[in-house]
Backbone bond lengths (Angstrom), bond angles and torsions (degrees), N, CA, C in turn:
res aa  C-N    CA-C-N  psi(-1)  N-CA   C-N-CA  omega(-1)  CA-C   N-CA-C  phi
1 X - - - 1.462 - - 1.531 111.56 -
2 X 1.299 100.58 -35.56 1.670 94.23 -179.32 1.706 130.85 -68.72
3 X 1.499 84.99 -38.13 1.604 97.93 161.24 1.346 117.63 -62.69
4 X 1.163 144.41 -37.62 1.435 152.71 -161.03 1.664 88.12 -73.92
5 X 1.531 129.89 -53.52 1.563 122.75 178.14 1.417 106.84 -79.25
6 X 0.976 141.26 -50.16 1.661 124.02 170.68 1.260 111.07 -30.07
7 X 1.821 120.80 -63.31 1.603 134.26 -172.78 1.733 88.69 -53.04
8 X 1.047 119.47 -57.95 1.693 123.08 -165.30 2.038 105.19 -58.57
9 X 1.344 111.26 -35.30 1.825 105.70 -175.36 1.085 77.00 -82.17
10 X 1.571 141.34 -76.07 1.349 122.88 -153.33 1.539 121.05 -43.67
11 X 1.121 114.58 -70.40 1.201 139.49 -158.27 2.024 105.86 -63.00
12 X 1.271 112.93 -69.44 1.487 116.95 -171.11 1.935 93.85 -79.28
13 X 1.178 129.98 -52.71 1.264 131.35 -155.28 1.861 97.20 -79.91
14 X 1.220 122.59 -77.88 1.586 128.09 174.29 1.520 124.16 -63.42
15 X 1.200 104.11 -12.43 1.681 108.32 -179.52 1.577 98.51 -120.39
16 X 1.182 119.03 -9.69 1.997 118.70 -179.39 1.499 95.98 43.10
17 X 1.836 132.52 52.03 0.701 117.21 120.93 1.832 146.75 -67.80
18 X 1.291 105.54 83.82 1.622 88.89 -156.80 1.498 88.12 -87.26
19 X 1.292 142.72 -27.58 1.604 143.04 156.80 1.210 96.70 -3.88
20 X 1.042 116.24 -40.05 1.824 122.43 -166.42 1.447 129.56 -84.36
21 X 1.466 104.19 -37.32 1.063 127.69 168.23 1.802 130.36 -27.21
22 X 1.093 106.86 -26.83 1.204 105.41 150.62 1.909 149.20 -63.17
23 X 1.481 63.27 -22.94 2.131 89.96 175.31 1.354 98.36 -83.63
24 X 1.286 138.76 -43.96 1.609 137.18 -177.51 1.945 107.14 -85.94
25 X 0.575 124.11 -55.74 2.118 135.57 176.84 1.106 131.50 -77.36
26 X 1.200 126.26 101.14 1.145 142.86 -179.98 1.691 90.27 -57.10
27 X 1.631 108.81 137.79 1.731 121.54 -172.32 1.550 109.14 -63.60
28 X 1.497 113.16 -13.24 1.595 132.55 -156.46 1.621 102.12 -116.29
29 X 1.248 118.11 11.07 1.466 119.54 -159.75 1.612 102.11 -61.23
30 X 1.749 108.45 132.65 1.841 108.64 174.68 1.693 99.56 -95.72
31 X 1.172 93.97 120.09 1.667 92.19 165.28 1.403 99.66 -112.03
32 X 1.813 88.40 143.96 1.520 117.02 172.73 1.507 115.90 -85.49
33 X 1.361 114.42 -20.44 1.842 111.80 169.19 1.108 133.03 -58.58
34 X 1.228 108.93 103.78 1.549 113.80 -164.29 1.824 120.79 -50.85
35 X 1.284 100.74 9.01 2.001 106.75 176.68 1.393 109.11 -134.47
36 X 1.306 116.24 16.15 1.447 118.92 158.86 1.709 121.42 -135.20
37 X 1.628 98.95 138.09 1.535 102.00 -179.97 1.765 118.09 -58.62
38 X 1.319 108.57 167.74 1.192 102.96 168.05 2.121 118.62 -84.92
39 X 1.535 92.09 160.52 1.726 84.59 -168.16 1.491 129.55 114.06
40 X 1.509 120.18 120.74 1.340 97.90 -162.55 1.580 111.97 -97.18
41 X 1.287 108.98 41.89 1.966 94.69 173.88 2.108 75.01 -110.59
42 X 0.886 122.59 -66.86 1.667 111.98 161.98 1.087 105.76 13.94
43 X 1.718 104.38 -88.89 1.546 116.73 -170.30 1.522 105.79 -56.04
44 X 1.087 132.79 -74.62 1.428 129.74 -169.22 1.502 116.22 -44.04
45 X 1.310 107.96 -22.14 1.944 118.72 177.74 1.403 100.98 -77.05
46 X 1.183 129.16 -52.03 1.351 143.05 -151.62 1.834 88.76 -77.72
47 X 1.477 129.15 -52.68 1.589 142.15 -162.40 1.853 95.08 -61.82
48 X 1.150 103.47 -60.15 1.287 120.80 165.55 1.696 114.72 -45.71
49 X 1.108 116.26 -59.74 1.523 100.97 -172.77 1.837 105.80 -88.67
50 X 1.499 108.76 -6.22 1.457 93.71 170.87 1.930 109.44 -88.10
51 X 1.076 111.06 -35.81 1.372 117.35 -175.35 1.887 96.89 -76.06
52 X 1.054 138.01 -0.51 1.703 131.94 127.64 0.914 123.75 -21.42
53 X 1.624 109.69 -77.89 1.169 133.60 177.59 1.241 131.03 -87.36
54 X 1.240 125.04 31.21 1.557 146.08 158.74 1.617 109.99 172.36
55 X 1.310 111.63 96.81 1.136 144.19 -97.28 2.013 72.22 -133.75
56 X 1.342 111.16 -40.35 1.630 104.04 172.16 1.133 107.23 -106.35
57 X 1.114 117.62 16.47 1.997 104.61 176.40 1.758 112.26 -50.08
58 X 1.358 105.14 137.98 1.465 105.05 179.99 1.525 119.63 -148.18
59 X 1.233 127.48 141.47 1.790 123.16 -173.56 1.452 86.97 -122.00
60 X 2.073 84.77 132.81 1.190 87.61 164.62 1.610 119.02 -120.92
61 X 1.067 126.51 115.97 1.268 117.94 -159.47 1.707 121.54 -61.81
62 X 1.350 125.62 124.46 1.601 123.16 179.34 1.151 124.02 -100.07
63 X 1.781 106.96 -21.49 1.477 104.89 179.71 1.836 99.07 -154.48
64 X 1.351 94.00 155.87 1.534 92.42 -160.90 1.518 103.83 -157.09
65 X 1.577 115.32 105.26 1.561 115.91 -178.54 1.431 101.81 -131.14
66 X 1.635 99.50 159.50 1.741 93.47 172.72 1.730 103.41 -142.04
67 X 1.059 117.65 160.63 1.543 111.86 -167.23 1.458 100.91 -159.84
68 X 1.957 127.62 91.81 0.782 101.08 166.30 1.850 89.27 112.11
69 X 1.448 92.71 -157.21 1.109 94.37 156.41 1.486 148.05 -131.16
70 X 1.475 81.59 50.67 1.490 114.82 164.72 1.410 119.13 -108.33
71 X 1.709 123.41 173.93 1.312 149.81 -165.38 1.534 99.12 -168.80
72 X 1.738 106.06 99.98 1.361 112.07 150.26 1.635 121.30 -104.61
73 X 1.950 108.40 129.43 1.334 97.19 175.65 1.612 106.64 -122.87
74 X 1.179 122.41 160.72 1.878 140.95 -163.62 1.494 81.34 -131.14
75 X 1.431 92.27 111.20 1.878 110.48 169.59 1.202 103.16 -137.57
76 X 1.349 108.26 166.38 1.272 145.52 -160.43 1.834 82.56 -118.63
77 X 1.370 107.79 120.66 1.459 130.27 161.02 1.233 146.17 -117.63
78 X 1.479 108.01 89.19 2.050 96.49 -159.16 1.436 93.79 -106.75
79 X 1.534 118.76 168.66 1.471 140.24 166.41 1.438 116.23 -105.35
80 X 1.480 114.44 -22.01 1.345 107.88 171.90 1.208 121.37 -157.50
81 X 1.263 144.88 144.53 1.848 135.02 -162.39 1.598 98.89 -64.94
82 X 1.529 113.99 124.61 1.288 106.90 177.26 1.762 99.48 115.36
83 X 1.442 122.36 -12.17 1.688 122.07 -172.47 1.545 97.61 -97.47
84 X 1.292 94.04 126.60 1.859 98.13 172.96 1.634 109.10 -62.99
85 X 1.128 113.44 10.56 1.491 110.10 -174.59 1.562 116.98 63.62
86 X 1.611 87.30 -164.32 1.893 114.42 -157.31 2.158 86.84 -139.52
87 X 0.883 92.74 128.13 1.738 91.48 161.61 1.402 92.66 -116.97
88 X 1.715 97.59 136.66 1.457 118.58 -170.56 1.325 104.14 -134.18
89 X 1.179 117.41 129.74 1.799 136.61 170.09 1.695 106.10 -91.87
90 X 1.043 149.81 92.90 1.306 134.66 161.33 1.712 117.04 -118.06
91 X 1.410 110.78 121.23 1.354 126.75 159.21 0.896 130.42 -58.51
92 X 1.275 146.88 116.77 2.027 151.67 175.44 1.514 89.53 -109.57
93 X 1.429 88.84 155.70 2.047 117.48 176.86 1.278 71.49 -137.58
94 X 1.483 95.36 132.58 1.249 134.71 170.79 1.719 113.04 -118.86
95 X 1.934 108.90 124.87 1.505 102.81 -153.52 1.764 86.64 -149.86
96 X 1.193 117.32 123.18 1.631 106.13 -177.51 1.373 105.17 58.33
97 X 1.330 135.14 43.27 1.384 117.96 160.10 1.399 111.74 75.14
98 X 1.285 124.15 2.29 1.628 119.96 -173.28 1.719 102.13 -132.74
99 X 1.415 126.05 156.67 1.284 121.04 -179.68 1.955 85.57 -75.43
100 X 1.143 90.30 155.33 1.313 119.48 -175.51 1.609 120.53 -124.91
101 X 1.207 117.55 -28.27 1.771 108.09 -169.74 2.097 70.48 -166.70
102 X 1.354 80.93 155.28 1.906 101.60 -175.95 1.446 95.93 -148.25
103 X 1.489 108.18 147.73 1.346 119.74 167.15 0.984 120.44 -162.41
104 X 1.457 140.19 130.44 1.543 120.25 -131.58 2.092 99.90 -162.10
105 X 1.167 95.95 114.29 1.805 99.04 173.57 1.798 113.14 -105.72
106 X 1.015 102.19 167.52 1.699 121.25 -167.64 1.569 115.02 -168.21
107 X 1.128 93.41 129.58 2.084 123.00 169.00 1.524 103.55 -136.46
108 X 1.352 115.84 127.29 0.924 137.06 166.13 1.963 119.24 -59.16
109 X 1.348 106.82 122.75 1.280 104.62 171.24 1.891 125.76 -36.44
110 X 1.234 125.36 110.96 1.503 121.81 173.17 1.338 97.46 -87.18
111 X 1.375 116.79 158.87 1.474 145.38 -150.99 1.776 81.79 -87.98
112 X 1.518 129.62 -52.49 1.652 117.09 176.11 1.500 91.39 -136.69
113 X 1.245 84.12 179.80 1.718 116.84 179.80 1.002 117.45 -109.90
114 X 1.899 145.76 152.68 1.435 134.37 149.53 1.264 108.10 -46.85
115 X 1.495 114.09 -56.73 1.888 115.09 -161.98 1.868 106.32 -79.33
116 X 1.590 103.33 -7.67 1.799 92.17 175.61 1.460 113.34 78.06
117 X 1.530 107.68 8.63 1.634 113.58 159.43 1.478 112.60 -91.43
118 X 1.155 84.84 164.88 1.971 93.79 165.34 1.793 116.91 -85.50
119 X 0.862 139.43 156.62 1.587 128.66 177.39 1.455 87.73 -101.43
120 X 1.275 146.41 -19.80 1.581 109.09 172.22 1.979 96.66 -133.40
């Protein structure tokens, strides 16, 4: 399962293969993001018209567990070389081999921290 979302950020999200998108998305996919419909020609329309308009957006994945039949990954999300990024938490259900239901949080990188960590 974990490989199936790595192949899926790389591949449909950093490579805008959404051609592909069928190998990672179940056709019925429920998304929990409150600015996207449910369904994966949705998703692949939406990947497509955001990677238009930032044209290097890229996730890089830092942490990656699955339990069940889930896959949570903590990435590092920039739009352009030089963007302090987005740290992003997003959950996949994994059902027949395809993501199945997505749900996905984000805070933007701050310039410091109180504790002097990084958040992603």
């Amino acid at each position: 399962m974990s490989e199936l979302i790595r192949d899926y950020l790389e591949l449909v999200w950093n490579q805008v293969r959404t051609d592909l998108a069928d190998r990672f998305l179940a056709e019925d996919l429920i998304q929990h993001n409150p600015n996207l419909p449910d369904g994966r020609k949705a998703l692949a329309d939406f990947v497509d018209g955001f990677r238009g308009q930032f044209p290097d957006a890229h996730f890089e994945i830092r942490r990656l567990a699955a339990q069940d039949d889930l896959v949570f990954v903590h990435s590092l999300f920039t739009t352009h070389p030089g963007h302090r990024g987005v740290a992003v938490v997003d959950v996949f259900r994994i059902a027949d081999g395809l993501i199945a239901e997505h749900w996905d949080l984000r805070e933007d990188v701050p310039e410091t921290t109180v504790s002097g960590n990084e958040i992603v």
